[in-house]
C-alpha beads as a LAMMPS data file, in Angstrom:
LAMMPS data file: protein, C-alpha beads

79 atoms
78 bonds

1 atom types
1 bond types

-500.0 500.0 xlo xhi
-500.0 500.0 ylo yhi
-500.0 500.0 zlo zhi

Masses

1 110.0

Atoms # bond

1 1 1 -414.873 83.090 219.947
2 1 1 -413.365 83.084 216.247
3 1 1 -415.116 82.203 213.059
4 1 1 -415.078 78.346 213.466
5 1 1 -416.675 78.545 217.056
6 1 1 -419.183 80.866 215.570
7 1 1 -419.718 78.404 212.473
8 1 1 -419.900 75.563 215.045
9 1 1 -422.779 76.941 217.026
10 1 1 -424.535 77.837 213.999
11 1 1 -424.515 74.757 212.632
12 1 1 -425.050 72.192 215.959
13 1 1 -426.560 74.322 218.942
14 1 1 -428.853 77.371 216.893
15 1 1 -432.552 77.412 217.816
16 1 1 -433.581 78.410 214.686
17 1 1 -432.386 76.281 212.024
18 1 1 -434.512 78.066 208.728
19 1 1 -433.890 82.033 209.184
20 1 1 -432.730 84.037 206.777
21 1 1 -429.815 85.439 208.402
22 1 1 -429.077 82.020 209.743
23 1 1 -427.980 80.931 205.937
24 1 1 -426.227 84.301 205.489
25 1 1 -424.124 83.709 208.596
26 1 1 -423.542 80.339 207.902
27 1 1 -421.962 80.983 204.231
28 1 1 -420.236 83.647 205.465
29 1 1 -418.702 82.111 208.232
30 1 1 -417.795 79.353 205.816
31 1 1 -416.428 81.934 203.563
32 1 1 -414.130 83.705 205.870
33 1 1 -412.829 80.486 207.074
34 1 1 -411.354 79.929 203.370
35 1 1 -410.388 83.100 203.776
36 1 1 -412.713 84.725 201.004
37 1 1 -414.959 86.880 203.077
38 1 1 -412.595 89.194 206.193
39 1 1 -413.931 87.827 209.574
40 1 1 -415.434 91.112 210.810
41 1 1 -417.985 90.167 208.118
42 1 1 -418.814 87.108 209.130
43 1 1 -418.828 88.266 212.938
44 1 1 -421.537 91.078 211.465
45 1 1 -423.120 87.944 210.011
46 1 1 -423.732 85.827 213.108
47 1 1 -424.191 89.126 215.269
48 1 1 -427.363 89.591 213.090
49 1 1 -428.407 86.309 213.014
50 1 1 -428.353 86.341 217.202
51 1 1 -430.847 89.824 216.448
52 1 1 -432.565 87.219 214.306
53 1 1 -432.871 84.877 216.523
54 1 1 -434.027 86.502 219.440
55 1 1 -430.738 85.908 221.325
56 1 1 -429.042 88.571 223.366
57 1 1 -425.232 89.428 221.873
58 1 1 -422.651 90.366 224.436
59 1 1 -420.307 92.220 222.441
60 1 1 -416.210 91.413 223.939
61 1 1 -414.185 94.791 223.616
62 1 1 -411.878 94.108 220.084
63 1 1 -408.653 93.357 220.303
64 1 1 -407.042 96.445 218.944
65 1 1 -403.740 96.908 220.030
66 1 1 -403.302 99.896 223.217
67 1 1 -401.075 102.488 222.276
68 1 1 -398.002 101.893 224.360
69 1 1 -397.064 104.729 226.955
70 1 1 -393.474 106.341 225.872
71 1 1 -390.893 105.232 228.217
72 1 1 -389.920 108.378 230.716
73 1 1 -386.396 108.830 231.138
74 1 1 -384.940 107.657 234.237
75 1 1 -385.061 110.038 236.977
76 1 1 -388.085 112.049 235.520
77 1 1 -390.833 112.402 237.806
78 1 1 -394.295 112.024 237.102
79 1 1 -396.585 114.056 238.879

Bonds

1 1 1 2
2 1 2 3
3 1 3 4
4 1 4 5
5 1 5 6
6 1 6 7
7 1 7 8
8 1 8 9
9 1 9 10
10 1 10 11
11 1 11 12
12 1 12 13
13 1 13 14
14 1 14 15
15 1 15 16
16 1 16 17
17 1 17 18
18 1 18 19
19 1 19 20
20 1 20 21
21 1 21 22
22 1 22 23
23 1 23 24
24 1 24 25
25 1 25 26
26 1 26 27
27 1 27 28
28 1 28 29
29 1 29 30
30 1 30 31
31 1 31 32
32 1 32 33
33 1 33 34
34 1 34 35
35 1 35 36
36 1 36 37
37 1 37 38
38 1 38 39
39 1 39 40
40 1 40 41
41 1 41 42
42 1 42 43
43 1 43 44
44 1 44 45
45 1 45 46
46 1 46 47
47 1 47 48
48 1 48 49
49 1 49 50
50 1 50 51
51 1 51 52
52 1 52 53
53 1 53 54
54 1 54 55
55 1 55 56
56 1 56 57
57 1 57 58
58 1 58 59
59 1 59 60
60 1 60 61
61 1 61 62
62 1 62 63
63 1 63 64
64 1 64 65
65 1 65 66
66 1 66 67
67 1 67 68
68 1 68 69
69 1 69 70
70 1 70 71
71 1 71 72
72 1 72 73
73 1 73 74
74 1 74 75
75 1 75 76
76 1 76 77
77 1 77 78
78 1 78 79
């Protein structure tokens, strides 16, 4: 899910249109999405308007790059 998804379900399928952290998320989603506010904000933003909410946040593992094993040479064993 990326910011627009996020701002999408805020604004068309949240059950609680009037929170507080609703707004926040909202206007930071917006904000990171014209590139204003980084996106792990706004992902903090809509993570704590789910807590808000009373919806249960399934957190995906991030998308930091693996460190790449170094190459043996040919011939070397592993053990």
């Amino acid at each position: 899910m990326g910011v627009y998804d996020a701002l999408d379900f805020l604004e068309n399928e949240w059950p609680l249109r009037h929170g507080e952290r609703h707004e926040r998320a909202v206007k930071t989603c917006r904000g990171a999405l014209n590139r204003v506010v980084p996106a792990v904000i706004a992902r903090e933003a809509f993570l704590t308007a789910c807590l808000e909410a009373g919806m249960p946040a399934v957190l995906a593992p991030s998308r930091i790059a693996q460190k790449k094993q170094p190459m043996r040479p040919a011939g070397a064993l592993s053990l």
